[in-house]
N, C-alpha and C positions, 0 to 999 in steps of 0.2 A: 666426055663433057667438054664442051666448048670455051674457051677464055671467057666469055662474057657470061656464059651460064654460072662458073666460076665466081664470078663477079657479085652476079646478081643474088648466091645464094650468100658470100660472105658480108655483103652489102645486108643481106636481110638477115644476117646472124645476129649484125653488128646496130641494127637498128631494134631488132628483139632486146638485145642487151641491154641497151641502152635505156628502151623502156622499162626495162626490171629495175633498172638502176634506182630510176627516174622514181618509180612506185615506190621502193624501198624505201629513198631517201625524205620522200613527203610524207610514207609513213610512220619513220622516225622522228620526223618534225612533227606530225601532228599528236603522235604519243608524248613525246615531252612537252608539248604545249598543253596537251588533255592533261597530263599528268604534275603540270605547273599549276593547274587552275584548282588542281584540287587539295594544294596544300599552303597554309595559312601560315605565316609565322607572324607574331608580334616583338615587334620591336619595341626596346625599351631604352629607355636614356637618361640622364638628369640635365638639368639647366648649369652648363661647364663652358660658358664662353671662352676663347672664339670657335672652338669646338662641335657643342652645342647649344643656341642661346632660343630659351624660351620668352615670347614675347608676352607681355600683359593679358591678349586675347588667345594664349595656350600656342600659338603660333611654333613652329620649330622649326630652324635656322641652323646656319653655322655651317665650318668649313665638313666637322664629319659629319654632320646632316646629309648634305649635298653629296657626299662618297657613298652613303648608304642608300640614300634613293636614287643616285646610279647605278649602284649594285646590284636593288634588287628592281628595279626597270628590266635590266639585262636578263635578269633571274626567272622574268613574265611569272613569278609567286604571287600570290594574296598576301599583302602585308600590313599591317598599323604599325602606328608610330606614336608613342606615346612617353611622354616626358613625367617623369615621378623625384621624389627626394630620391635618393643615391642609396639608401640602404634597400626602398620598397625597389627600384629596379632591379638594382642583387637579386632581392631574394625570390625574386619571380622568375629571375634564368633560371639561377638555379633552383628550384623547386617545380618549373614547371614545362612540360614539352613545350616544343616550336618557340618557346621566350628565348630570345637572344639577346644581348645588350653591347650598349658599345658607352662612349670608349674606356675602356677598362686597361688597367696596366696590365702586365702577363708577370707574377709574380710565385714562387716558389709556394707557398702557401694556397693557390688557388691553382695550380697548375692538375691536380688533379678533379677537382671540384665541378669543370666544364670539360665542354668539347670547341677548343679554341680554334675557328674560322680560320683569321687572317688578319694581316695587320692593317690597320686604320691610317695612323698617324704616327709620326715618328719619335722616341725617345724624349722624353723632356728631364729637366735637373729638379731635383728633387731642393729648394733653397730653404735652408733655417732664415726667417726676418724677426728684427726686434724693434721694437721701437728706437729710432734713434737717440732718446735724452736717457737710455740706460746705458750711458757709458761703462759703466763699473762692472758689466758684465763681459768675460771675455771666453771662447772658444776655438781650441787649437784641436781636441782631436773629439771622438762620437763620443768618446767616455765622458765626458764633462756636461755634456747635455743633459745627464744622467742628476746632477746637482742641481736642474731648475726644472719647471714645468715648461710643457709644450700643450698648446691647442690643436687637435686634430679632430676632423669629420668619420664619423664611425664606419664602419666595415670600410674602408677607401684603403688606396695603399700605406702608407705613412702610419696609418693606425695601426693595421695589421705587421707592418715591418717593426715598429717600435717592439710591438706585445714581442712578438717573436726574442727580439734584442733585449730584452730586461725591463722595458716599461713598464711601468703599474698605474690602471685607471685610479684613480683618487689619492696619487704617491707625485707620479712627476709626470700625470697624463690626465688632459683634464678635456672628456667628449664630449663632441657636438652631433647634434640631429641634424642639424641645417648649416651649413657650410655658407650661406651669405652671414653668418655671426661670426666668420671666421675672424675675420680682422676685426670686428668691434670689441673682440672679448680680451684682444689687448690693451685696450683703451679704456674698458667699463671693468677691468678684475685685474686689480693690482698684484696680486698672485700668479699670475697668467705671464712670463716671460719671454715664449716665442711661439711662433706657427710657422707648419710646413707647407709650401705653398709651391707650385710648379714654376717654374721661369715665363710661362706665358699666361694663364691664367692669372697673374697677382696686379696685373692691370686691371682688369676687368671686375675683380674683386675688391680692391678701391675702390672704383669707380661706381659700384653698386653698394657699397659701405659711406659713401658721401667722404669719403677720406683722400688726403691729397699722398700720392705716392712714395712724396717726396720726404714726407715724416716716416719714412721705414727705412729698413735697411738691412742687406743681405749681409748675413757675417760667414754664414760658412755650408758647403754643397756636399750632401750623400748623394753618393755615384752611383749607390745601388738600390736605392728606394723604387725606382722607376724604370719598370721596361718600353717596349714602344706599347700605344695604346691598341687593343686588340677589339674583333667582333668576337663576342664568347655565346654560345651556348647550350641547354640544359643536354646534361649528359645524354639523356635519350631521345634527343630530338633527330631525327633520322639518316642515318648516315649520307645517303645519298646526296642530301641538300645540303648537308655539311661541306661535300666534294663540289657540289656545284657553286657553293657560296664561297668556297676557299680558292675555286680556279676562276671566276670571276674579279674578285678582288686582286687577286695576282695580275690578274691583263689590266684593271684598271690601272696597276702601279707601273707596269710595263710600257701600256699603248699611251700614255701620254695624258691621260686625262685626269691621274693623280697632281703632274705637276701645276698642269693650267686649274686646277683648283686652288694647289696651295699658296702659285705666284697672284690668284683672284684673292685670296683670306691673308698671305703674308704681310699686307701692309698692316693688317691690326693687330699683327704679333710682335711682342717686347722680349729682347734673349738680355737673359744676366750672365756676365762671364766673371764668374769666380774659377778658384782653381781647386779641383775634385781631390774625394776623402784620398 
């Protein structure tokens, strides 16, 4: 066999190959594209500016909006997005396939309950606020909280961390449905002592309570009310998409487009620096 015959047959081994390759890998492509089209997940959420912030005409917004429908852009899924009170989101992760939700803390009490995706956003402080004209109240350590009432938004973290820690609803825990009453209900129930509110969140919660900031006041930070905020969901919603929704979010926080979100949303975040339990 001659050099160039040589040639001619590795040349066309290597062009065979090539197109095996070629075939494989569009058939790979278009199996996970076929195989994207035919699975639906709904998203769920609540109105949690700057996070997520529902507009008058149902509209949804906000910094982990934008992470999530980048997310699942990348994902080519069928998805809805749908913004509920905080407890109806819960309980449609968990109770129902493809329901996902965000952003939820990752808390020892729900750590079993879901199939935890990936993280959203990152850690926030868990701030005891009191009205500032109750001077007469003071707290040095968690036990003492334990001697007044606090307002908290039902199944959310803070509620669930309390019950865990010794609180009792209608003793020294007094629930809400709707979490925009959160801060009114130190103002209109003289019983009502304090609420637990995030370090960025309790902007935006004044300012949707018609209340000026400035008549509150942080007295003291649980370090461990709050993990970072996670995408969670329903235990059997199918492994696969679980893996693809969890290595997507991971490249989101990696390739860059985690932080050009946050430095986009950071201007309308407020940090409290107290010093932790």
């Amino acid at each position: 066999m001659t050099h160039y015959t040589q040639l001619f047959f590795a040349d066309s081994t290597l062009m065979k190959l090539s197109y095996k390759l070629s075939f494989l890998l569009y058939l790979a492509i278009y199996a996970n594209g076929a195989e994207a089209k035919n699975i639906d997940i709904a998203l769920v959420t609540e109105h949690f500016p700057p996070f997520q912030i529902v507009s008058q005409n149902k509209e949804i917004s906000g910094f982990s909006t934008e992470l999530m429908r980048e997310a699942m852009q990348r994902s080519k899924y069928n998805y809805s997005l749908t913004a509920y009170p905080w407890t109806v989101a819960y309980n449609l992760a968990l109770t129902k396939p493809n329901y996902c939700v965000f952003s939820m803390a990752r808390i020892p009490s729900r750590e079993n309950l879901f199939s935890w995706v990936g993280k959203v956003t990152n850690n926030n402080s868990a701030i005891v606020w009191r009205l500032k004209n109750k001077k007469n109240i003071e707290i040095t350590q968690f036990e003492d909280l334990k001697k007044y009432t606090i307002a908290v938004k039902r199944n959310n973290a803070p509620h669930q961390a309390l019950i865990k820690r010794g609180f009792k609803e209608g003793e020294n825990l007094y629930v809400l449905e709707n979490a925009n009453a959160l801060i009114n209900v130190l103002y209109s129930r003289a019983e009502i002592d304090f609420i637990i509110v995030d370090d960025i969140t309790i902007r935006y919660r004044a300012k949707l309570a018609g209340i000026d900031l400035n008549s509150l006041e942080p007295i003291y930070e649980i370090s461990d009310f709050w993990s970072d905020f996670y995408l969670a969901c329903h235990k059997k919603t199918d492994k696969k998409v679980i893996s693809k929704l969890s290595l997507i979010l991971d490249n989101i926080h990696k390739d860059g487009s985690f932080k050009k979100l946050l430095d986009k949303w950071k201007k309308k975040m407020i940090q409290v620096n107290l010093t932790p339990e």
